[in-house]
C-alpha positions as CSV (number, residue, x, y, z in Angstrom):
1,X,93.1,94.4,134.0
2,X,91.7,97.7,132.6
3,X,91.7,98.0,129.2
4,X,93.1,100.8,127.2
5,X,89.7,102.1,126.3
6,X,88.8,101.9,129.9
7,X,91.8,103.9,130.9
8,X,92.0,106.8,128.8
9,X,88.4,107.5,129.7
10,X,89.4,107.5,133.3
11,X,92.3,109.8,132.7
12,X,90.0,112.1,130.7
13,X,87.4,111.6,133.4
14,X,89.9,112.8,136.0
15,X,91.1,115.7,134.2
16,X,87.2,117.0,133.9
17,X,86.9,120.4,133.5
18,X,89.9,121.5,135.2
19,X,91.7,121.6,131.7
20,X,91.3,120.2,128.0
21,X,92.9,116.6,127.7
22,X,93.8,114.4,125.4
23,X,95.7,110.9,126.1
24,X,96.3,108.0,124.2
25,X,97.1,104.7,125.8
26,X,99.0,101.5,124.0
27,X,99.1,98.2,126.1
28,X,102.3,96.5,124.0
29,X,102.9,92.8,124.4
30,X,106.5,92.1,122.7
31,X,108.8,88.8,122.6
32,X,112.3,88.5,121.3
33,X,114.5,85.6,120.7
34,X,118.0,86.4,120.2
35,X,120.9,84.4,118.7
36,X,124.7,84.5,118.4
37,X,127.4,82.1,117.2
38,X,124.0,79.8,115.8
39,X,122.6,80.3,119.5
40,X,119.8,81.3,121.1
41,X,121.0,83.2,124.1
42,X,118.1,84.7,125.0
43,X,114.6,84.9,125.3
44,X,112.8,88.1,126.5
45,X,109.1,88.9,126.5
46,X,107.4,92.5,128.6
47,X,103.8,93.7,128.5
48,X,103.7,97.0,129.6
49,X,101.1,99.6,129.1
50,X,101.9,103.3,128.5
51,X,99.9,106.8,129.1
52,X,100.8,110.1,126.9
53,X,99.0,112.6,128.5
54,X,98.0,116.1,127.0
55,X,96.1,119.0,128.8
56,X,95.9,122.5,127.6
57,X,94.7,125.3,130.3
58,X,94.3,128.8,128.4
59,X,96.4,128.1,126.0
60,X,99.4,126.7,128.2
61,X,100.1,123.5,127.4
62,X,102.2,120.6,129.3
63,X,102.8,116.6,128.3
64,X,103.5,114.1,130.2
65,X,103.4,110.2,130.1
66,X,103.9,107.2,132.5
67,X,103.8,103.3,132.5
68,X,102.4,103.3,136.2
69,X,98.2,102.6,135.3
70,X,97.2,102.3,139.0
71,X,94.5,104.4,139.9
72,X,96.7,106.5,142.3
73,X,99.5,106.8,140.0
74,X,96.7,108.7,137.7
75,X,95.2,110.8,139.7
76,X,99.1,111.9,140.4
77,X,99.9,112.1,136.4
78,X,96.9,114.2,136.3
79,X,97.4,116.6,138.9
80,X,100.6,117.5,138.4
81,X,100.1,117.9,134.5
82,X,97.3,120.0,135.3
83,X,99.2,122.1,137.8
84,X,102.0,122.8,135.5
85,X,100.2,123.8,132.4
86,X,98.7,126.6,135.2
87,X,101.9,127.9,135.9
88,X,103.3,127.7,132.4
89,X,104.2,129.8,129.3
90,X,101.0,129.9,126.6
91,X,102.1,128.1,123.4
92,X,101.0,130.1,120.4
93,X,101.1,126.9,118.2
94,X,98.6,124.8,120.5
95,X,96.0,124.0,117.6
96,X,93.4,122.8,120.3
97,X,92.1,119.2,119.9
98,X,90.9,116.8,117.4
99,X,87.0,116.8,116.7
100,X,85.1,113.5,116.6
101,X,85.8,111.9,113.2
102,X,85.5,108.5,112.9
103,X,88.8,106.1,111.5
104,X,88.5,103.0,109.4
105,X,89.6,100.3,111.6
106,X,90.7,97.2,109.6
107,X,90.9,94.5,112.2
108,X,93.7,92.9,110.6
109,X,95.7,91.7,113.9
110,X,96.6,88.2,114.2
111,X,96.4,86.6,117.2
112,X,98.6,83.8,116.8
113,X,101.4,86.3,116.1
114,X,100.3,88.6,119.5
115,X,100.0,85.2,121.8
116,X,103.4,84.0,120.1
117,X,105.4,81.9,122.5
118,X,108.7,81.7,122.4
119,X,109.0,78.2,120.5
120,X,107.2,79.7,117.4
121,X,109.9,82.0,117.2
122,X,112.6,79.3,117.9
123,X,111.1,77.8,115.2
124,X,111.8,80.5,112.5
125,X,115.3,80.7,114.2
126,X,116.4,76.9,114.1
127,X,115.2,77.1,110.0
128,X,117.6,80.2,109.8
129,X,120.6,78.9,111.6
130,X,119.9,75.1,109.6
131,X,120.1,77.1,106.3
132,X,124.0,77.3,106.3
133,X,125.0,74.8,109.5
134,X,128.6,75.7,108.5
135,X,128.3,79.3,108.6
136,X,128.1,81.3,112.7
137,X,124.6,82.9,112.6
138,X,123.8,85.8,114.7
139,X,120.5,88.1,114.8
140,X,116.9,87.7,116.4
141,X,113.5,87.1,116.1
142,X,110.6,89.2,117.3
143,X,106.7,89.2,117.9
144,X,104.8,92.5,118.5
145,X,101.0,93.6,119.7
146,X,100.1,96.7,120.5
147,X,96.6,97.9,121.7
148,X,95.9,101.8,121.5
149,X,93.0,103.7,122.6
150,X,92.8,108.0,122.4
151,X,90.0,110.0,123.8
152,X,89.8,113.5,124.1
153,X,87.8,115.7,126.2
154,X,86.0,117.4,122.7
155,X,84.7,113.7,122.3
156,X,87.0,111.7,119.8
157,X,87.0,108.0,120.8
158,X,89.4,105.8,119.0
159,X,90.8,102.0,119.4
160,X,92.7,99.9,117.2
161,X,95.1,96.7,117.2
162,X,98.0,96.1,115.3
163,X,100.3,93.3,115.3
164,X,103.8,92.3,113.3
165,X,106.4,90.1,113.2
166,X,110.3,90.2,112.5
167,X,113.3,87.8,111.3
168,X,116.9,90.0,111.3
169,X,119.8,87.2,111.0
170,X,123.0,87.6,109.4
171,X,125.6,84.5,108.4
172,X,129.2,85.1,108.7
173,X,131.8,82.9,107.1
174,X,134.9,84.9,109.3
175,X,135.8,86.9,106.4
176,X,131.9,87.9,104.9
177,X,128.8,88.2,106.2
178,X,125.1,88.5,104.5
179,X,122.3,89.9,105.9
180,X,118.6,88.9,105.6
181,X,115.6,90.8,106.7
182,X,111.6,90.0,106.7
183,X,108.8,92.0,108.2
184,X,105.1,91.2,108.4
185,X,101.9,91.1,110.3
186,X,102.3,87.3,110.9
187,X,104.1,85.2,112.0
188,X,103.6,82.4,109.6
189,X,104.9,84.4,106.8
190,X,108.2,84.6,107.9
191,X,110.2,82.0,106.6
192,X,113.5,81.4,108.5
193,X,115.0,78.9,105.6
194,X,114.7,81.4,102.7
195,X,115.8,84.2,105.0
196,X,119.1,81.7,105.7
197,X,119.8,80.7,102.7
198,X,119.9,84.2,101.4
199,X,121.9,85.7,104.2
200,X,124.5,82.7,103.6
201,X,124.5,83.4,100.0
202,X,125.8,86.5,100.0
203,X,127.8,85.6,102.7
204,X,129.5,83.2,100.9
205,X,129.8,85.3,97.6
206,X,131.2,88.5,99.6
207,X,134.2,86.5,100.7
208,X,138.0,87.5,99.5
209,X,136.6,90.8,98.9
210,X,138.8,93.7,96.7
211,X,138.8,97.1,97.5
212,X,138.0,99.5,94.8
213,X,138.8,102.8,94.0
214,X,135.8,105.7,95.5
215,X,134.5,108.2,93.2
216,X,130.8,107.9,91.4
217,X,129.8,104.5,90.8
218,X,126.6,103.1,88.9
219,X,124.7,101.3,91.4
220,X,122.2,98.9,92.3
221,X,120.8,99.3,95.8
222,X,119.1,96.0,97.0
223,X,115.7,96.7,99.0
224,X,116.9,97.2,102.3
225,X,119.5,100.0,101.0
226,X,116.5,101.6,99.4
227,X,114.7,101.3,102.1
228,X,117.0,103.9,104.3
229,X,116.6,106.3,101.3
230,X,113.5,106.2,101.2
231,X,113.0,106.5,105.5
232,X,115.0,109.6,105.0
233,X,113.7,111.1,102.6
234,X,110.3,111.0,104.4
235,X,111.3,111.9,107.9
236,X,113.6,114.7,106.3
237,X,111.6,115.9,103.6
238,X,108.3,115.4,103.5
239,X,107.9,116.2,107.3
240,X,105.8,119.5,107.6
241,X,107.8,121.1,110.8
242,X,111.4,120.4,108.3
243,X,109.2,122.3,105.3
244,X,108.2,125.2,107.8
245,X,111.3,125.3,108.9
246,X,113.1,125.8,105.9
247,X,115.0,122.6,106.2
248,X,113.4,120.4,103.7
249,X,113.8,120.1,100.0
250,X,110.7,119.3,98.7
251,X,108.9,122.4,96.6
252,X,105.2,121.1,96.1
253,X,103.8,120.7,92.6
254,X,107.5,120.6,91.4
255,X,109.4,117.6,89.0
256,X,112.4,116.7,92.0
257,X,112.9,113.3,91.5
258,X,113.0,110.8,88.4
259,X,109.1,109.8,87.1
260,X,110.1,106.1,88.0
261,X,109.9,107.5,91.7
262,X,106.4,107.4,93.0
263,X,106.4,107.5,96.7
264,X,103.0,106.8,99.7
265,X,102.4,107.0,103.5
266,X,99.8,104.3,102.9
267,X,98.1,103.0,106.4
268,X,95.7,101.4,103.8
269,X,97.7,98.9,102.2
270,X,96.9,95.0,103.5
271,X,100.9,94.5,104.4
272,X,100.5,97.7,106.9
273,X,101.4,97.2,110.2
274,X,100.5,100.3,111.6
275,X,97.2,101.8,113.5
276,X,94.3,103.5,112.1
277,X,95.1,106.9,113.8
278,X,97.9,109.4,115.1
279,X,98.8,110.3,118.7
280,X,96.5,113.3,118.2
281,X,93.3,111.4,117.6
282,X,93.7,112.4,114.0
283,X,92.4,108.8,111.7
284,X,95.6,108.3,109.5
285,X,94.8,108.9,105.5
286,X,96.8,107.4,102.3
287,X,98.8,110.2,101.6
288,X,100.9,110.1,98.4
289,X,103.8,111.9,98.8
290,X,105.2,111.8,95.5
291,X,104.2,110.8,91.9
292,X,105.8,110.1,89.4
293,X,108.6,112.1,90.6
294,X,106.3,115.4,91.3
295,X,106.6,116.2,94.9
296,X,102.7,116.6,96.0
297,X,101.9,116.4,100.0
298,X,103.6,117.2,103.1
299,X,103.1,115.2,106.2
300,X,101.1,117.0,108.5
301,X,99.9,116.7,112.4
302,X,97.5,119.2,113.4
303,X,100.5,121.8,114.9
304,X,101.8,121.7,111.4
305,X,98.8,121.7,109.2
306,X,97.7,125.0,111.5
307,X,101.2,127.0,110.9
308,X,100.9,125.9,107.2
309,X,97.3,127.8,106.4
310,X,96.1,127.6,103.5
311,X,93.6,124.8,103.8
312,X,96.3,122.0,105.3
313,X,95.3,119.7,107.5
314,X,96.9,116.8,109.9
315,X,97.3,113.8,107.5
316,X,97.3,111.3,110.8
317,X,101.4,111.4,111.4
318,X,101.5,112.9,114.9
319,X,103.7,110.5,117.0
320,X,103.5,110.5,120.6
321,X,105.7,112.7,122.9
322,X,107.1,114.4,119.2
323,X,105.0,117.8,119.2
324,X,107.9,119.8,118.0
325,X,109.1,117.3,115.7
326,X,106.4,117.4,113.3
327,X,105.0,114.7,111.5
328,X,106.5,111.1,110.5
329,X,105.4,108.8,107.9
330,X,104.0,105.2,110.0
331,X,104.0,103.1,106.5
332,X,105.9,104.3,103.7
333,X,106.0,102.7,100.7
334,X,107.5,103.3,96.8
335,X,106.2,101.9,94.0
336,X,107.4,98.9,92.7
337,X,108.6,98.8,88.9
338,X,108.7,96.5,86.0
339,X,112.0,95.1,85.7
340,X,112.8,91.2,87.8
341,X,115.5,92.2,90.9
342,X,118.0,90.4,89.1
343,X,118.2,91.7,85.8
344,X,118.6,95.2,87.1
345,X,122.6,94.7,86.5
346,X,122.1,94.1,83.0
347,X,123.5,96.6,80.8
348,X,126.1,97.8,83.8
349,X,129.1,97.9,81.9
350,X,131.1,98.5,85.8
351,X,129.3,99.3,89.1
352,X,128.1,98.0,92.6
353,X,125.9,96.1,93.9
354,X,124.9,97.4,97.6
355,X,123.0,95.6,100.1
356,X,122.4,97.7,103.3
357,X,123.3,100.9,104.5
358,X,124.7,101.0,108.0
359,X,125.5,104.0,110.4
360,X,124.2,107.0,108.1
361,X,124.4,110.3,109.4
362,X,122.8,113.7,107.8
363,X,124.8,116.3,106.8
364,X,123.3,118.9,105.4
365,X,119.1,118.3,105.9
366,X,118.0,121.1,103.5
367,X,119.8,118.8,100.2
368,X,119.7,115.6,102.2
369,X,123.6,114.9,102.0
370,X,123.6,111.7,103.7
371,X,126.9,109.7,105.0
372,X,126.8,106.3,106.0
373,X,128.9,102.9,105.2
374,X,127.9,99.7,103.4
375,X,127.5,96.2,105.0
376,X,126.4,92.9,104.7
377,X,127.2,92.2,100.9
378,X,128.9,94.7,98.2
379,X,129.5,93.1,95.0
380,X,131.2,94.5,92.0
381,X,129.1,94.2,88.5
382,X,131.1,93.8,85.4
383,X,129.7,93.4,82.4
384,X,126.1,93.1,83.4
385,X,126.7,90.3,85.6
386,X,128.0,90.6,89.7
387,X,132.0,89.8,89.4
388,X,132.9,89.5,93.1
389,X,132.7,91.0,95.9
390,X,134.5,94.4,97.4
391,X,135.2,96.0,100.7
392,X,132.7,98.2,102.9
393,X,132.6,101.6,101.2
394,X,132.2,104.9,103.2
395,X,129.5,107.7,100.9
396,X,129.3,110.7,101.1
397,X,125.8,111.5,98.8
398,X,122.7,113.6,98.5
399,X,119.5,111.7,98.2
400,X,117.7,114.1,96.5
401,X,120.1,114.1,94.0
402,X,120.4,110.2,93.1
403,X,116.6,110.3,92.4
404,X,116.7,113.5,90.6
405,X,115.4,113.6,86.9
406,X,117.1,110.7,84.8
407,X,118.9,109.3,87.4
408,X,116.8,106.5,88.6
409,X,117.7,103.8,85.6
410,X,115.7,101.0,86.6
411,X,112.9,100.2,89.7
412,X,112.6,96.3,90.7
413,X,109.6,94.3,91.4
414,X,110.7,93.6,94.7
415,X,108.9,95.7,97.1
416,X,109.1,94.6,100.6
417,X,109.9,95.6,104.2
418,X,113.4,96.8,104.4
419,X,115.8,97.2,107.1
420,X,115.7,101.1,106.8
421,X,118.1,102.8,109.2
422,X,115.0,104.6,110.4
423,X,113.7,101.3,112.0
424,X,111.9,98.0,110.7
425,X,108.1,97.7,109.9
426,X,107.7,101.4,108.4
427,X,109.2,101.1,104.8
428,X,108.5,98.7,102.0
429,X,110.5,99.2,98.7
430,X,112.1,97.8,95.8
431,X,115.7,97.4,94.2
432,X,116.8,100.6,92.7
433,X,119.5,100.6,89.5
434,X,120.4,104.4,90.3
435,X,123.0,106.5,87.6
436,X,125.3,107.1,90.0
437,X,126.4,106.9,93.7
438,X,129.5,109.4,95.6
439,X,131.6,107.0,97.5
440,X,134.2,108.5,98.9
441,X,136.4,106.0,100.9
442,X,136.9,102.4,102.6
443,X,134.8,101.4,105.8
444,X,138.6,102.8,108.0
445,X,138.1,106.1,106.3
């Protein structure tokens, strides 16, 4: 088997001089172990290997990809990419290709989590499902390896390995459920009993739940909530193509969002679970978006950071098959804060505790109005202490606005992978005690 090094230089090698190229190729090994009703139902496992391919004739530009490596299946990708950049419209925003520039590639793959069988991952399961035997468990387990290559026909060469690991389980009592979530680059750092025992917990406290009145409520948002804040607010806002486009809110250099708010794409940090470089050959870069509630970076690829001017350049966010959409952030990550997770509630005189977000949906991009539901655990808090628990809440809020400027009241110490609704293994954050939160109905409307 060719390896991904080997076969982007034979797709650049094909293209030759008929065009400029660029491809990156990503051989993915993934298993999954899925459970329902304390379960396993299913065991799945692909390794598939994948080609983006980019070639650029006088400025005419076409993309194109496949999962089909054999060597006639190429020259095919090749040929017909070629042919229809000839014949199609020049794209004034083609910013040509990436020059040699060497990344920093941190080895830091484990192989026992990319050979993972699936009784390693039963393993993490069974210690789930054994947390809370008279609880129904439900949710899966997953191992992920990916090796990428990109070369270029101006002579960038990259490679890298990455590798992570997954636990996502809820308990349900037939009333309640509580969720549980844990992301890392191994394996062995799941732990399937703590995951359980927390999922059952709140599981078992957000049974008999009371519905409450909507309107603005002091909040508490448990890591995984944060994390879908903070998921939007990088894909929405600090994306280059929204800022060109007039769709973001961020103003650079400006005091947006509370001083407790400091906010990183950070490929560098030792919990990363990304790769050392973009889709366009571009080495990724620690990019701090925001600090200390001062918006100061955009998210650039190289499309962006050439319509920008000005001195901007790609930051290492390009994501394959996404030229128009701009850049995304690959590991984003807000700054943990002094204060334990569970003394955040202290000194709530009334408010709510909030899991998860589920189902959120923008509504107006340029002020990031976001709607969405709760799940998986909303408590009331009386008194500084949680009081029981209350029905999934519809909101209707801006999350520009619950970080503005003496809103953010308190920042946990809790900083971990979240289940963001922008997808696992990209955002780590902490608990947030926010000033105030818009709900604006029950889960039925």
């Amino acid at each position: 088997m060719r390896t991904p090094e080997e076969l982007a230089d034979e797709v650049v090698a094909t293209v030759g001089d008929r065009a400029e190229v660029q491809v990156t190729v990503t051989r993915t090994r993934h298993g999954l172990t899925r459970f329902a009703n304390s379960f396993i139902h299913q065991h799945v496992g692909e390794d598939t290997t994948n080609v983006w391919l980019t070639v650029a004739v006088d400025g005419r530009v076409v993309s194109a990809s496949t999962a089909d490596v054999g060597r006639e299946a190429l020259v095919r990708l090749v040929d017909t990419t070629v042919e229809a950049a000839r014949i199609g419209p020049v794209d004034a925003y083609w910013p040509g290709l990436a020059p040699p520039e060497p990344a920093v590639v941190d080895d830091r793959v484990d192989d026992a989590t990319l050979d993972a069988e699936p009784d390693a991952r039963v393993t993490e399961v069974a210690a789930f499902v054994d947390a809370a035997p008279d609880l129904q468990a439900a949710g899966y387990v997953e191992t992920a390896g990916a090796w990428t290559a990109f070369a270029n026909s101006a002579g960038q060469r990259l490679a890298d390995r990455s590798s992570s690991a997954s636990l996502d389980g809820i308990h349900q009592t037939g009333r309640s459920a509580g969720g549980a979530h844990q992301t890392s680059r191994r394996l062995a750092d799941l732990d399937g009993a703590v995951a359980g025992s927390s999922a059952a917990d709140i599981a078992r406290r957000a049974a008999d739940a009371q519905d409450v009145d909507p309107g603005d409520w002091e909040v508490v948002l448990g890591p995984d909530a944060a994390a879908t804040i903070a998921g939007f607010v990088g894909v929405y806002g600090f994306n280059a193509r929204a800022w060109l486009d007039g769709q973001s809110f961020v103003r650079p250099g400006e005091q947006q969002l509370d001083p407790a708010i400091t906010l990183l794409d950070d490929p560098d940090d030792p919990a990363s679970v990304g790769t050392a470089f973009d889709a366009e050959g571009t080495p990724r870069r620690r990019t701090e978006l925001v600090r200390d509630g001062v918006s100061t970076a955009l998210l650039h690829d190289r499309r962006t950071a050439a319509a920008a001017g000005g001195g901007a350049s790609s930051t290492g966010n390009a994501v394959a098959g996404g030229a128009g959409l701009g850049a995304f952030p690959a590991d984003l990550a807000m700054r943990g804060g002094p204060t334990p997770a569970d003394e955040l509630v202290a000194g709530i005189g009334r408010g709510l505790f909030v899991s998860q977000f589920h189902y959120c949906r923008v509504l107006d991009p340029r002020n990031l109005v976001v709607t969405g539901l709760t799940r998986n655990g909303t408590f009331l808090i009386e008194d500084g202490r949680i009081a029981g628990a209350v029905g999934n809440l519809r909101f209707t809020q801006s999350f520009v606005a619950a970080l503005a400027p003496g809103r953010v009241r308190g920042v946990g110490d809790d900083v971990r992978y979240g289940r963001a609704e922008s997808g696992i293994g990209i955002v780590r954050t902490p608990s947030l005690h926010l000033a105030g939160w818009r709900f604006t109905g029950g889960a039925k409307g």
